[in-house]
N, C-alpha and C positions, 0 to 999 in steps of 0.2 A: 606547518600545516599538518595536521594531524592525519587527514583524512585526507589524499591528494586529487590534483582535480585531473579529470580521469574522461576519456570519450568512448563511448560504447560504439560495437560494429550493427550495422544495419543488415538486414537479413530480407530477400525475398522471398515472398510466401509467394508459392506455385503448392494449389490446395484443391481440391476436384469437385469441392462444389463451387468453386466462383469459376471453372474452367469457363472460356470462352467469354467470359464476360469482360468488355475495355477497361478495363481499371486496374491500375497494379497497387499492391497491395505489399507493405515494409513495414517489418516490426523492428526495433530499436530497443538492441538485447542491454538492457538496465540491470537485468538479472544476473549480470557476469561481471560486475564490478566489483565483488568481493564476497566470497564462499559464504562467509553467515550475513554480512551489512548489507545486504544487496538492494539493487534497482531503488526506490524511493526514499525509502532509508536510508541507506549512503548519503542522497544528497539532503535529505533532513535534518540528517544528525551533523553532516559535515561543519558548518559552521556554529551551531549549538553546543558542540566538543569546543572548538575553538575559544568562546565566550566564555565556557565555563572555565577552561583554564587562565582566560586572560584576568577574569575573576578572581580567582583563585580559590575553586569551590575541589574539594578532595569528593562528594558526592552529588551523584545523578539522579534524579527520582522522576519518577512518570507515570503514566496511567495508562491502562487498559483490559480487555477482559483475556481471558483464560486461554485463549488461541491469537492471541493479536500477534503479527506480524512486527509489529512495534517493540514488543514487550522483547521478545527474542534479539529483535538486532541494538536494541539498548544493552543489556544485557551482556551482548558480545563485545557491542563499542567500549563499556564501561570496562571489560575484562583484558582487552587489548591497550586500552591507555592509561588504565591506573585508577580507573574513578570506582571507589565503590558505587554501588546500583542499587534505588530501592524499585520496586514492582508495586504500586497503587493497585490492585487487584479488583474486578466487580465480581461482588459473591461470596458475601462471608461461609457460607456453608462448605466452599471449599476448605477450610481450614482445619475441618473437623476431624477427616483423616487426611491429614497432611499428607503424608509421604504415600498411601497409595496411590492419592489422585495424582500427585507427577510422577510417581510411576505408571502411569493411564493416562497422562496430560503430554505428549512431545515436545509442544511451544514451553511447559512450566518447568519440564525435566528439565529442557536444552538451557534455560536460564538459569535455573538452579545449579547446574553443573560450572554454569559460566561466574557462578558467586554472586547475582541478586537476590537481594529478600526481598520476602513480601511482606505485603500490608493487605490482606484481605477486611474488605468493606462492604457493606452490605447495598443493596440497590438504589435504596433510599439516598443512603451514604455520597455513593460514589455520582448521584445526580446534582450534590450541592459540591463536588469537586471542586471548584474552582472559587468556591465561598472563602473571605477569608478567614471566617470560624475555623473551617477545616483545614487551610494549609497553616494554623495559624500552630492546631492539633498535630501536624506533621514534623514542624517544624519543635513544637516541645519536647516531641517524642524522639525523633533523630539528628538534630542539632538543624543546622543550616545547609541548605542544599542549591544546586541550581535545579530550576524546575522546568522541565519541557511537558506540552500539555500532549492528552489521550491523542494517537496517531501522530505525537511528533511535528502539529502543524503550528508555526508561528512564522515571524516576519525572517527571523534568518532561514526558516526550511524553506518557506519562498524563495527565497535568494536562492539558495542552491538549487531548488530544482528549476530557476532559470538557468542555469547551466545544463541542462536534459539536450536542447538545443543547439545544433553546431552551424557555421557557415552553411555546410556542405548539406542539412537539410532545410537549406531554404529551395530547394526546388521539389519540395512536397507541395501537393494544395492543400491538404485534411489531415489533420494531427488529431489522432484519440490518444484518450487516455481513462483508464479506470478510474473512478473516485472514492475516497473515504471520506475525509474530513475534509476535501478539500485544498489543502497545501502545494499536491502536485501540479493541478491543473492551471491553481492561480500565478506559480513560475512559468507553465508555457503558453499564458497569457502574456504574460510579461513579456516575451522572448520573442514573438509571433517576429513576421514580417511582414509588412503590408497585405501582402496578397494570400495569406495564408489566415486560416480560419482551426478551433479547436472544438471535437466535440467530445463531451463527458458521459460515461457510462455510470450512473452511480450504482454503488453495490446496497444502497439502502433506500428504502419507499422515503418518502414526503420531498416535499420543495425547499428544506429550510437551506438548503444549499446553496443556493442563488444569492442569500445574503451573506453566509461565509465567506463564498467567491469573493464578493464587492467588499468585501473588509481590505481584499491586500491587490487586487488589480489597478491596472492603471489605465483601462481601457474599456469599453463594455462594448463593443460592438463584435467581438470578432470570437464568439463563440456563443457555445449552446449546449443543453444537456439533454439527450434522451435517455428516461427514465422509464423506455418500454422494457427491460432488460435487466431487472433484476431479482425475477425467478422469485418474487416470491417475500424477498426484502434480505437484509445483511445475516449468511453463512446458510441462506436455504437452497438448495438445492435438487436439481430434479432427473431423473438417468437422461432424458434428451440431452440435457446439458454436459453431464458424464460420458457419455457414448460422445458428443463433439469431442471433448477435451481430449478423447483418448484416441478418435480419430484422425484428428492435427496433430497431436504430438507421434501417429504412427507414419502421417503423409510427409510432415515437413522437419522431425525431429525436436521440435522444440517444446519443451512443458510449460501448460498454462495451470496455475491455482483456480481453483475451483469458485473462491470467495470474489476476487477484482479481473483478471487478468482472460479468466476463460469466460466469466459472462461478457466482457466487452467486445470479445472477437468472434463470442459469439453471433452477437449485437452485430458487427462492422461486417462479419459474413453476409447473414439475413438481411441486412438491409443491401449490399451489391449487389444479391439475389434479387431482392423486388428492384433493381433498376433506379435506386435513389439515389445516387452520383452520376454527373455526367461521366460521356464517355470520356477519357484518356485522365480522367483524375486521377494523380497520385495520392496516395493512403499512407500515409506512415502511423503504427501502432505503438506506446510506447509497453514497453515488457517491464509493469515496475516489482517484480519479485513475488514475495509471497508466499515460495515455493517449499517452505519449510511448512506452509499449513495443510499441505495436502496428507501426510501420515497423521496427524489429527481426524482431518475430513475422511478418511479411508477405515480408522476406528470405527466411528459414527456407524457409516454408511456399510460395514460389517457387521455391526451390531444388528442393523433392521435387515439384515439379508440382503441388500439392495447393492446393482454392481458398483465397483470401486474405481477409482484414477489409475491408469497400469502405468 
């Protein structure tokens, strides 16, 4: 096992604006499963490393844009077990000055340091990703590869993030979780218990989620997404949201990412606040990483004057 299987500690959140209110409230630190492969990642890549070795693929290749939390913990995984790594990039334009923009990029340095290359594509490009023109293009260019798709989500990342889930919390009633593509939430679908329900923050606007989900669950009853919460749609962000983040992370010490992890506890605050869980409902939150994109996000939001993540 490459990537060993691993159970995170559960943390009570005691936070002053849910004071007083019947509901307790646990996050499920995913983000402390390993310094760069952290929270969702870990368990994405955990069995997709496996395959590729049992394969016996010497190269990793994947997709995503220019601050992806993906791109970074591939990167690391590839660097720590052997695999060369290519970076599928959106955005040809990045290419043009290569070496400023990761030196101005954190996610592109950090992989770049870690020995991925890239393949910057243009938008057009990187929308027919999965065509087999294009891997067909990937494949002439860099030999043969094992391929893991944008965010990491396929049927083994499911599988591992049914493992997010221990015995010990089946006595939650409400399991959130941030969403990207998807992968994370359809493992603790998977994992549910009976009496236990999940809901989805997505970090990006439309619905096409719903059918993602139903690609790899095995269940359809026992969760739901609220898509009031996402500021805006995938990496926008607003100081209300900024002033939360840096608020929790001063009341209860723990850092939330800006993109998945702070608009859903966002999200799970506001809604205890308006009295949308009964009383004595247990909350477990899950913490799925991320945490490497906040010095990107904090460039950004330097840039326009506007306050930062402390």
């Amino acid at each position: 096992m490459l990537l060993k299987n691993k159970h995170s500690r559960t943390q009570k959140i005691t936070f002053s604006e849910i004071e007083g209110k019947e509901v307790e409230l646990f996050i499920k630190r995913e983000d402390e499963l390993h310094h760069f492969i952290s929270g969702n990642k870990y368990r994405k890549l955990k069995y997709n490393l496996e395959k590729a070795k049992e394969l016996n693929h010497h190269t990793f290749l994947t997709f995503g844009g220019a601050y992806s939390n993906h791109i970074a913990a591939a990167a690391a995984a590839g660097f720590e077990f052997g695999f060369k790594t290519i970076g599928v990039i959106r955005g040809d334009e990045l290419a043009n000055n290569l070496q400023e923009v990761i030196e101005n990029n954190q996610t592109l340095k950090f992989a770049s340091d870690y020995k991925m290359q890239f393949e910057f594509v243009s938008r057009s490009e990187y929308r027919n990703k999965n065509s087999e023109g294009f891997i067909q293009f990937l494949k002439e260019k860099y030999g043969e590869f094992y391929l893991v798709p944008e965010g990491g989500t396929n049927e083994l990342a499911v599988k591992g993030c049914e493992e997010i889930l221990t015995e010990e919390d089946s006595k939650y009633d409400i399991v959130c979780s941030a969403i990207g593509t998807g992968g994370t939430i359809s493992g603790l679908i998977n994992s549910l218990k009976p009496h236990q329900k999940v809901i989805g923050f997505p970090a990006l606007k439309g619905n096409f989620l719903h059918n993602e989900i139903k690609k790899y669950i095995l269940t359809d009853n026992n969760w739901s997404l609220n898509t009031e919460y996402h500021f805006g749609g995938y990496g926008k962000v607003t100081d209300e949201l900024i002033k939360f983040i840096n608020k929790f992370k001063k009341e209860t010490g723990i850092p939330l990412d800006p993109i998945y992890t702070g608009k859903m506890m966002f999200g799970i605050v506001d809604l205890i606040k308006k009295d949308y869980f009964s009383e004595k409902t247990k909350i477990v939150a899950i913490h799925t990483g991320g945490l490497q994109g906040i010095e990107g996000m904090n460039t950004f939001l330097n840039r326009k004057n506007r306050c930062v993540i402390e």
